[in-house]
Phi, psi and omega in degrees: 000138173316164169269352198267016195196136172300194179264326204249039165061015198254113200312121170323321161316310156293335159308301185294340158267337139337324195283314186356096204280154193220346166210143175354307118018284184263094128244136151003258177267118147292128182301126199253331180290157157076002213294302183297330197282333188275329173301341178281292196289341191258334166299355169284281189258105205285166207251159057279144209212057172326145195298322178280297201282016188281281166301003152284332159331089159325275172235167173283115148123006167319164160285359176268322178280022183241346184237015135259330171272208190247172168194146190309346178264045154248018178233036177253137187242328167011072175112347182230194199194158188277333177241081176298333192275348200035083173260005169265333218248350180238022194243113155303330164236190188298161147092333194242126174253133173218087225261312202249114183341313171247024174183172193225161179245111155269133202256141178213006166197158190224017127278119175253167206275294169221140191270119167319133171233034149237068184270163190258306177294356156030278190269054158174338168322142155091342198265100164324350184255015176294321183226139192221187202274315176298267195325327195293332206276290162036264178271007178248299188309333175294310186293331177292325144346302200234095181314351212259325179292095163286344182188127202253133176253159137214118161265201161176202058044196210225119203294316198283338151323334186286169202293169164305302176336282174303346178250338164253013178288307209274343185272345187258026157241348145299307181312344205257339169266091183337340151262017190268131166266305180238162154240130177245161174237151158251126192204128154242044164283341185293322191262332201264349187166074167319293202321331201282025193203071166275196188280334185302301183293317170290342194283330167304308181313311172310331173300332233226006217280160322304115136232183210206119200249126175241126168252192199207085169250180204222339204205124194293339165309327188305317181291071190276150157321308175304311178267354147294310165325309203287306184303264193333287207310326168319297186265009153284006180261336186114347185279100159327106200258162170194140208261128170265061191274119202257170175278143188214134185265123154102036179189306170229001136015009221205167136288338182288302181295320169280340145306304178295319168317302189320286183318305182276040152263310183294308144019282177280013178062052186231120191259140189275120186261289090333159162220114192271127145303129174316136180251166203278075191265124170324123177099354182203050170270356169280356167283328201278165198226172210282106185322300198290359182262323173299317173260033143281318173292308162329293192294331149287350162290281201311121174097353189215003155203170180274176220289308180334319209264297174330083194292188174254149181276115183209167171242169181237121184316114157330120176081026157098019190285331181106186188253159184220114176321160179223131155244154146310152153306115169231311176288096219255008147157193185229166174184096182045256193279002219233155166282141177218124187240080174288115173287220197256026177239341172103037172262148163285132166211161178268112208222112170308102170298115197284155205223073186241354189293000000 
């Protein structure tokens, strides 16, 4: 019998989301403090927990049980807003943002293997009406539409959770539009529910080349034997993978923790594309740390690993601005021709500055 199926065919993957806790109720130890308030939070912001990330978990309040289970300051609104990105205020039809000249974010689903709880999308994850069958036809029709969209991301929710079938109905009605170049996917099924990236899915994903998969690990316990299967199989189909890893205070916070990450990312053939400060998205401002705690951390990857390993540091502007690259300081001033440079060990130099303007 496959290892990919149960003995009554039902794909190990669905099992395991079937399994899923969803409420107070099924956790291992139920939570007694705090009880009526956290019942507050997951009917705001819905729970999920698959059974394998379940079991990474170490102890209570490690970093993988601090980004699934709920907690009471996510009904702290202090300071944030429900769409920080104003991705409704840049959505021509339902579902679809079209923020950046030449490409677009498409929701094409409104489930995830488990829900984060420090997602920016929030204030809609889990809700069937985030992507509907209507909003998808839509959002194929605005791109077929607008010649100037050169590159489609799909997101949701999590695009690969949806059946093979139903993912490739939508991937072969972009593709069919002559002016779409590239595809992308946003996806942490690799790291939250590997089992779910059988051979059956890359080899459909492979049909669709260019394409291009950005995943999401946060923490190097996540980089399991399993999201290595998954990460590889991925990337013998030909897809070019890259990791979106956001900063978390009291999960990856640290230079120790995020050097390993990086590093055991190339491992699994995952290139660390970013690295996000956190956006002030409602319900999950106790995750976000000091803009100056992120590029302190820059500044000790560079240069102290290899350049492969650095993602780029960025924030995405509050209210629909985009994203902005982030640097340490190295250019620390001038003197007549020459550039004065502190590198990455904190030494100074004088550097000629070229006359090409």
């Amino acid at each position: 019998m496959s290892k990919k199926v149960m003995a009554n065919d039902v794909p190990i993957w669905k099992r395991l989301l079937s399994e899923s806790i969803e409420t107070l109720d099924s956790l291992p130890r139920p939570l007694s403090a705090h009880r009526e308030k956290l019942e507050r939070v997951i009917s705001r912001y819905p729970m999920r927990i698959n059974p394998y990330y379940l079991g990474l978990i170490e102890a209570e309040g490690d970093p993988l049980y601090r980004q699934c289970m709920p907690d009471v300051r996510e009904l702290d609104d202090a300071g944030a807003v429900a769409d920080p990105l104003n991705e409704e205020g840049h959505s021509p039809v339902p579902g679809l943002t079209h923020r950046y000249p030449d490409r677009v974010l498409f929701l094409v689903s409104s489930e995830c293997a488990m829900y984060c709880r420090f997602c920016n999308r929030k204030r809609k994850v889990g809700r069937s009406s985030m992507a509907t069958d209507a909003s998808i036809e839509q959002g194929i029709g605005y791109i077929r539409a607008h010649e100037e969209v050169r590159d489609v991301l799909l997101s949701g929710g999590d695009p690969l959770l949806l059946e093979d079938a139903r993912l490739g109905e939508i991937l072969s009605a972009i593709r069919a539009i002559s002016h779409v170049e590239i595809i992308r996917i946003g996806t942490r099924v690799p790291c939250a529910l590997p089992q779910r990236v059988t051979p059956e899915l890359a080899m459909l994903l492979q049909k669709f080349h260019p394409l291009y998969i950005n995943t999401h690990f946060n923490h190097p316990v996540e980089i399991t034997p399993e999201a290595s299967i998954a990460c590889n199989r991925l990337a013998d189909a030909g897809i070019p993978l890259g990791c979106q890893t956001v900063l978390l205070k009291g999960v990856n916070d640290d230079l120790t923790t995020l050097m390993t990450l990086t590093r055991k990312l190339l491992t699994i053939r995952v290139k660390p594309y970013y690295l996000f400060h956190a956006d002030p998205a409602r319900g999950t401002s106790h995750f976000r740390t000091s803009l100056n705690r992120g590029l302190d951390i820059m500044r000790g990857l560079q240069g102290h690993t290899s350049g492969l390993c650095v993602p780029h540091f960025a924030i995405d502007l509050l209210g629909g601005g985009g994203k902005v690259p982030l640097l340490p300081e190295y250019l620390t001033g001038r003197d007549g021709d020459f550039l004065l440079m502190t590198n990455y060990a904190g030494k100074s130099y004088r550097h000629p500055d070229g006359h090409y303007d």
